[in-house]
Each structure stands twice: as C-alpha cells, then as structure tokens.
C-alpha positions as CSV (number, residue, x, y, z in Angstrom):
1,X,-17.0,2.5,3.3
2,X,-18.1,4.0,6.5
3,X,-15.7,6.9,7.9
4,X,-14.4,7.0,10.7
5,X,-12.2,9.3,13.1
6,X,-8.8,8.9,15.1
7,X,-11.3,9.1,18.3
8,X,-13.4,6.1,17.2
9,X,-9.8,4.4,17.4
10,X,-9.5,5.1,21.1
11,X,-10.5,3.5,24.2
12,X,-11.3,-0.1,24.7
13,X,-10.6,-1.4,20.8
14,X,-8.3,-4.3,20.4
15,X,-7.1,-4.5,16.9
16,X,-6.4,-7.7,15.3
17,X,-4.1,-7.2,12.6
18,X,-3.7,-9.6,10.1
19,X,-1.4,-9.6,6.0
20,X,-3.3,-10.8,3.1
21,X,-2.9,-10.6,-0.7
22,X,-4.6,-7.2,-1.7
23,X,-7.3,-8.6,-4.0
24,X,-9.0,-6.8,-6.9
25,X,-12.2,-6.3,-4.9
26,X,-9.8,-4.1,-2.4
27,X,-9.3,-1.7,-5.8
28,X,-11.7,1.6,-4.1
29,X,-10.8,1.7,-0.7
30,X,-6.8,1.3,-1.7
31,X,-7.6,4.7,-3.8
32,X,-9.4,6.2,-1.2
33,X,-6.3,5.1,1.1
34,X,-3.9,6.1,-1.0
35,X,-5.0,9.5,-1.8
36,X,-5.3,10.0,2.1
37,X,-1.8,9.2,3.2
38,X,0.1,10.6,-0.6
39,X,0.6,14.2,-1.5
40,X,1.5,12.4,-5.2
41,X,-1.4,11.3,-7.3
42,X,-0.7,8.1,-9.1
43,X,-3.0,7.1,-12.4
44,X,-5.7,4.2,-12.5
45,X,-3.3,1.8,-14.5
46,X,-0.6,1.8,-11.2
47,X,-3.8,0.6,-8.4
48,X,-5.1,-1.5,-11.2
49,X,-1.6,-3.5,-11.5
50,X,-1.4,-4.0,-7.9
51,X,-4.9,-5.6,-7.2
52,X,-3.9,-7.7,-10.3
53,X,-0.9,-8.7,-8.8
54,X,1.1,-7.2,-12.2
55,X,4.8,-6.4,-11.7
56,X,4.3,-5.4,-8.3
57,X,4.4,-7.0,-4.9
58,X,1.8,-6.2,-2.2
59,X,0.3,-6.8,1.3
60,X,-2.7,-5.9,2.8
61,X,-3.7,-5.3,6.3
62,X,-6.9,-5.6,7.9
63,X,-8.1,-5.7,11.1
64,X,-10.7,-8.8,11.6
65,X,-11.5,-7.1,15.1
66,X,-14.1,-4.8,13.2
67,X,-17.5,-5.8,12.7
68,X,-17.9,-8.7,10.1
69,X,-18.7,-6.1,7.2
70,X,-15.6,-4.3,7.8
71,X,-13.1,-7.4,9.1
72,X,-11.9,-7.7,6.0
73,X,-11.9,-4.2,4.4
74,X,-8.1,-2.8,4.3
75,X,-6.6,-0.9,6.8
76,X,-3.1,-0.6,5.3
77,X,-1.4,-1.5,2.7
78,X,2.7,-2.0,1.2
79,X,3.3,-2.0,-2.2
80,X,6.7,-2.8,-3.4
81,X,8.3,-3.0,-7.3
82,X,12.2,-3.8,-8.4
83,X,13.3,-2.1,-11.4
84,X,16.1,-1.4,-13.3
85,X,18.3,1.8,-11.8
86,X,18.5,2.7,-15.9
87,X,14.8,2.2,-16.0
88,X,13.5,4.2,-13.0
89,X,12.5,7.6,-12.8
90,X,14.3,10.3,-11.9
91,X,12.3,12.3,-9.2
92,X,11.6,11.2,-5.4
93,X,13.6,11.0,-2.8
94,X,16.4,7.9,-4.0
95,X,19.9,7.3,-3.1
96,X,22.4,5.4,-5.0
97,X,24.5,2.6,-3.7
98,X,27.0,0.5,-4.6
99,X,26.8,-2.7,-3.7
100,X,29.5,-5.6,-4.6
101,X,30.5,-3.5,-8.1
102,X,26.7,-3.0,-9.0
103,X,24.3,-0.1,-9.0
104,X,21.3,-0.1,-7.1
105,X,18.8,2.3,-6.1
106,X,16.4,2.4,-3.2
107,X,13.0,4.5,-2.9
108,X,12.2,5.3,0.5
C-alpha cells in the first residue's frame, strides 16, 4: 500500500467517495487503518470477523478517484456490533439508557 501524506490530499483532488461491503481481501490495510486512527489494540480474531462478515456489521469507503490500483483500496471504514448490555464489557466510554422499560447501552 503506497503512503501517502495529508499534503498529497491537497490541491486540485476530487474525491469520489463511494460504501461497499469490506471484503476479506480489505483484511491488511483495515489493520494498518485501524492501528492508525485507535490508541486500543484489538486481536486478529476481531478484523478477521469483520472481513467475514461474522456478528458484525460493516462499510467500507473508498475513493474510485485514485488511480485504478488504489480505487478500490479502503479509505475508511464503520464497524458496528449489537450485544447484550449483560454481555458487554465494562470499559470504554458507554452510557446507559432507558428506553421504553428496557436497558440499553451505546458505545460511542
């Protein structure tokens, strides 16, 4: 994957920002992104379930403005899981809420 810099982003580029399914082939650069943006280091098993599409909803985003090698590469990504409030962990920045009687908690 060929780096690049916040300055490569300036100037005359045009993004074009499209969603797709992250795929299994996505599995490196979605590390590599991930360990960019995260303080928090999450194990193989978590990336693995998400390019497999395993208990956890996600999108991709890629930008088909790049050159054809890279026009499908991902940019960004949003990863998404609903679980039980008894079954979730108890670290990270959560509120509780109660909604119509029941409890439910949201990550942010």
């Amino acid at each position: 994957m060929p780096q690049s810099s916040m300055a490569d982003l300036k100037g005359s580029h045009r993004p074009t920002i499209f969603y797709r399914p992250i795929l299994p082939s996505d599995l490196e650069v979605l590390e590599k992104i991930h360990g960019d943006l995260f303080p928090v280091r999450y194990e193989s098993e978590f990336f693995h379930s998400v390019v497999n599409g395993c208990d956890i909803v996600s999108w991709g985003a890629v930008d088909r403005s790049r050159p054809s090698d890279q026009s499908d590469e991902l940019i960004g990504f949003v990863t998404a899981r609903i679980v039980l409030a008894e079954e979730s962990e108890p670290f990270g920045l959560q509120r509780a809420c109660h909604t119509w009687g029941d409890l439910h908690e949201e990550w942010i």
